[in-house]
N, C-alpha and C positions, 0 to 999 in steps of 0.2 A: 504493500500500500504506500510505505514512505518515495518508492523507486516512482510511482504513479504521481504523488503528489509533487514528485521534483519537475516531471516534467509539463506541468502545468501549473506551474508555479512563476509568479511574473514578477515578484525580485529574485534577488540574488545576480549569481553570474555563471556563465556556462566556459569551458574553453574552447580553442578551436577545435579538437577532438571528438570530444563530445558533442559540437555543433554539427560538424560535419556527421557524425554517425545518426543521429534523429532525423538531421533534415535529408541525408540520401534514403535512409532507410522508410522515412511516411511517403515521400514522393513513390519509390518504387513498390509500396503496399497498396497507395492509391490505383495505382494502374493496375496491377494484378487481382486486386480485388473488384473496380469496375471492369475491368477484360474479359473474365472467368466468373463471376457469383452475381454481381449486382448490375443488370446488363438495362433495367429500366432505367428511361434519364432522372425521375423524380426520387430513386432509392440513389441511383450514383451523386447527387444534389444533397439529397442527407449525406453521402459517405465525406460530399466535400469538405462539411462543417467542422467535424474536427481533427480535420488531417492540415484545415487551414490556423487553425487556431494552436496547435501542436507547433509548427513553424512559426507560427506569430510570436509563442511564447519562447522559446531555444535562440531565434533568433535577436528578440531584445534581450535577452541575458548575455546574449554573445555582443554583441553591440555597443551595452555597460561593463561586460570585462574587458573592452578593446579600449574604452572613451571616447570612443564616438559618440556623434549624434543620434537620436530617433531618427531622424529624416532618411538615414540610410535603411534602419530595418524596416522603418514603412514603406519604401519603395520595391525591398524584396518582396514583403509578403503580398505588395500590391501586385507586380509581374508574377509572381506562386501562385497568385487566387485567379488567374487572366488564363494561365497558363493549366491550370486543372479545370477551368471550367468549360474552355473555348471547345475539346475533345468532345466533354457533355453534349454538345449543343452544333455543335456543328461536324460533320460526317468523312469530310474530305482530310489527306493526311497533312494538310496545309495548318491543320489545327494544333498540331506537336508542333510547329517551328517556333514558338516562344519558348520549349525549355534550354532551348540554346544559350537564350541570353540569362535566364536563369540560374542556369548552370557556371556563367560565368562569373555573374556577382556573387553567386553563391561560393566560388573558390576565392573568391576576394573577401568574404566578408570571415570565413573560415581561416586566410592567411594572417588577419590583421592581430600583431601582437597582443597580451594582455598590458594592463597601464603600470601594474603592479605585480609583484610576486604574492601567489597567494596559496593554500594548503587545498588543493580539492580531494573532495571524495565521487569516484567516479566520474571527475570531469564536473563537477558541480560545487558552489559554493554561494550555498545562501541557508533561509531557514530554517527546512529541510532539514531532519538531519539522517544522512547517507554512510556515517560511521559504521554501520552493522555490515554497509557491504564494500568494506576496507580496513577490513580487520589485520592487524600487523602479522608477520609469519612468527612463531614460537620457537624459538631457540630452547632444547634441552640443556638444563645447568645438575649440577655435581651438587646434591643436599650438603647443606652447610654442617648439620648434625650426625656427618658420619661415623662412625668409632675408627681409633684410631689405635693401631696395634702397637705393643711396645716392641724395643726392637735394641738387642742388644750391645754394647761398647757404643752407645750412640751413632750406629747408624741408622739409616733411613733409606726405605725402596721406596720404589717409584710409584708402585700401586698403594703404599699406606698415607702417601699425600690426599688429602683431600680436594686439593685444589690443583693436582695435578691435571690439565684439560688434554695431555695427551691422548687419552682413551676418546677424545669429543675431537678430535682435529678433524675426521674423516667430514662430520658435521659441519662441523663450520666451514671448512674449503668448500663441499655440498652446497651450500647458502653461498657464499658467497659467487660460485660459480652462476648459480642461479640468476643470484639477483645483478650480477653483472649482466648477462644476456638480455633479462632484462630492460636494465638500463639503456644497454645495445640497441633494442628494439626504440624503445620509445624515444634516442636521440636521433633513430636512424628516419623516423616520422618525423619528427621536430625538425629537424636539419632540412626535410622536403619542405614544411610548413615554411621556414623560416626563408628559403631559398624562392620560394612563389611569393613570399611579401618583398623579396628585394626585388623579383622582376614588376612585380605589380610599383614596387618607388623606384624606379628605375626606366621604366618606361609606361610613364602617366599617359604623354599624347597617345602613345599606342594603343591602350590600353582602351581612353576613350573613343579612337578613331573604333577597335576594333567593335566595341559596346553599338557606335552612331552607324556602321556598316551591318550587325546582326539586327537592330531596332530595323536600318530601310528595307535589308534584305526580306524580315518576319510580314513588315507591311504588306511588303510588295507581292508575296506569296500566297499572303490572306487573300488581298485583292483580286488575284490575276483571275479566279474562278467567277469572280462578276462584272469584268471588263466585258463592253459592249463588242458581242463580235462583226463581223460584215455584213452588211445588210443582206438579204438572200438576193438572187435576181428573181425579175419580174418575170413569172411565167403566162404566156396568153393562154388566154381564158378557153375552156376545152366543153364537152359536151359531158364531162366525168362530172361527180358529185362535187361541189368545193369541201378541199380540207379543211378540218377544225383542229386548230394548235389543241394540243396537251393543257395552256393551262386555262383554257374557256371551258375546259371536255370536263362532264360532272361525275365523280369517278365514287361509287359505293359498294359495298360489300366486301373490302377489304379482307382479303383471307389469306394468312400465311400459310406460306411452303413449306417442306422441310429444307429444303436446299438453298436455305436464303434467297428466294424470291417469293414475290406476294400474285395475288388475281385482285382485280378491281371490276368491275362492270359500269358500263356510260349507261347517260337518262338511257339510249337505245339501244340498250344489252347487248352494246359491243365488249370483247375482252379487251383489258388493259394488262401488260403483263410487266411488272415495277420491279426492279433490282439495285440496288448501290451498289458503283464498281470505281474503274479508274476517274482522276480529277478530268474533268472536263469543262470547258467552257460551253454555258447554258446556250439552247436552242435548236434547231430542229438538225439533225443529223444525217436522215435517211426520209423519201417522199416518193411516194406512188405517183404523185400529181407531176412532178418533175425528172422522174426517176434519175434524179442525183445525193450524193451523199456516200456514205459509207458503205461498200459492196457487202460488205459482210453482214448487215440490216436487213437486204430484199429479200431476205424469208427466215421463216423458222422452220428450222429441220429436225422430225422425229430419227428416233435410231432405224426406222424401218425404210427409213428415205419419202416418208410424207413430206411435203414443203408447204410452207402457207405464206404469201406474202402479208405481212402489216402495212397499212395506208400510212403507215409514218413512224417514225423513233424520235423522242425530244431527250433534253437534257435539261434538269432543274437542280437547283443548289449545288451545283459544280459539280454534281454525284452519282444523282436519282435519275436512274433508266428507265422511260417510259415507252412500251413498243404496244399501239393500238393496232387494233385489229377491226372490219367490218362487220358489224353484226350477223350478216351471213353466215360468216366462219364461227361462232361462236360454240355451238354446239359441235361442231367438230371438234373442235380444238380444245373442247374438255373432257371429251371423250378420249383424244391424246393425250391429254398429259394424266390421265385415270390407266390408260392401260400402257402406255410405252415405257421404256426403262431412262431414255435421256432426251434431250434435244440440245440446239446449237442457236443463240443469237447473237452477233452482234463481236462474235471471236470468243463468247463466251459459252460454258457447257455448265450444264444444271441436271443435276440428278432425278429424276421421278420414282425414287425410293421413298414408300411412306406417302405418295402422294395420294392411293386414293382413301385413305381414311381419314386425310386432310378435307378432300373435297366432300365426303359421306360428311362431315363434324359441320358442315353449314349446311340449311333447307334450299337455299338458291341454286346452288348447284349439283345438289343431289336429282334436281328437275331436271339438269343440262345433260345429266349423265343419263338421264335411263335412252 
């Protein structure tokens, strides 16, 4: 309980050790726990809370053993909380490029010397008390109270000393070998620590240049998925049906796959068939009405060699695959994906294991099926 209350404890002071092990160690639990167990964004939202508050607290303690200002661990935890949320909430892998910079202040805030020489236990020094888990090693000693044998014409052996520590030399070279290695270790971290704060005062401009290049660089990455792409060209007007964009098309019944993708149905029970894949920039892909676009979009192909073309493929949130289909096709093409084992869109391959007890588990399409 006292190990818990240290680390949510907002005095005292932490080292760089210590700092460094909490704040690598909740960052990499954050992810692994939202990656694998907590996979809804309103439970990985709870998870944020106190894996943000965990860092907030390690790092003003680490901050006041340096003397520095607040200003600096409010900025960390400010880019910490940007940087665990932005994954929550946004799907593209453009979303990780802030722990870059994170990562960097986070070795800089980890190098910065303490102000003073102080006594920690575990890397911590405040109310807390951490004593129980840095407990001193126990050296065996020779009872003071031994009897002492007589020994005749006043000599004296070696084993009737009481206070002869021969018998204990093995022990203390033991110990001290130990606690040399030791020591080994932990100047041989220090020496790294102490080496990253001389390049960090040593090369300031760099340092910021390098901070002012990962900040444009993060922007620019964020953004590039909602930069305006090329207008399409004007296609003349034809005796087909006019296409309707993906995001006019009113799209319900939402039902997941097993294979990471979903089924949607339009007001005119056409299928819609929805996937997250590579970053792309938004808008229309592939077009029946123009037949341009990505070759690999003019149809979907069962493993039997059925093919169906889609009247179109869009791209939303630099992510989200939408490949429509004419209502026509619809009832085929549930009838595929209930009995065939795979298909192929877009350069992508999706499993139809499990899929028809997917489609059985909703009424709508259990009607598509018979």
């Amino acid at each position: 309980m006292q190990l818990v209350k240290s680390l949510i404890c907002l005095l005292g002071r932490d080292n760089g050790e210590r700092f460094l092990a909490i704040f690598a160690s909740t960052l990499l639990l954050f992810f692994i726990v939202t990656g694998n167990l907590l996979t809804a964004w309103w439970a990985q939202l709870i998870w944020l809370l106190p894996s943000v508050l965990i860092i907030f607290y390690t790092t003003i303690r680490r901050v006041r053993d340096a003397g520095q200002k607040a200003g600096l661990a409010w900025t960390l935890v400010a880019l910490t909380t940007l940087a665990l949320l932005l994954p929550v909430i946004l799907v593209h892998w453009s979303a990780y490029t802030p722990l870059m910079l994170v990562v960097f202040l986070g070795l800089y805030v980890f190098s910065l010397p303490a102000k003073d020489h102080q006594f920690y236990a575990l890397g911590y020094k405040g109310p807390v008390d951490l004593s129980a888990f840095a407990k001193p090693v126990k050296v065996k000693t020779k009872p003071l109270n031994a009897r002492v044998e007589p020994v005749l014409f006043g000599g004296a052996s070696a084993t009737a000393n009481p206070y002869n520590d021969a018998p204990y030399a093995v022990h203390g070279e033991e110990y001290a070998s130990r606690k040399s290695q030791q020591q080994a270790q932990i100047s041989e971290f220090a020496k790294w620590r102490q080496d990253l704060h001389s390049w960090f005062s040593q090369h300031k401009k760099l340092s910021g240049s390098i901070a002012s290049a990962l900040s444009i660089g993060i922007v620019t990455l964020m953004a590039w998925p909602y930069l305006p792409g090329p207008e399409p060209e004007q296609v003349e007007a034809t005796l087909m049906m006019p296409v309707m964009t993906s995001a006019s098309t009113e799209r319900n019944h939402r039902l997941e796959m097993p294979d990471d993708f979903y089924l949607m149905l339009t007001e005119h029970n056409g299928l819609v068939l929805h996937w997250q894949a590579d970053i792309q920039r938004d808008g229309e892909i592939w077009s029946l009405a123009s037949a341009k676009g990505d070759d690999t979009c003019q149809f979907i192909e069962f493993n039997n060699g059925d093919k169906v073309r889609p009247y179109n493929v869009a791209v939303e949130n630099g992510g989200d695959y939408f490949a429509n289909f004419s209502p026509l096709d619809t009832r085929m093409l549930i009838q595929s994906l209930e009995k065939r084992g795979n298909f192929g869109l877009c350069g992508y391959n999706f499993s139809l294991k499990g899929s028809q007890k997917a489609l059985n588990s909703n009424p709508v399409y259990i009607e598509l099926t018979d």
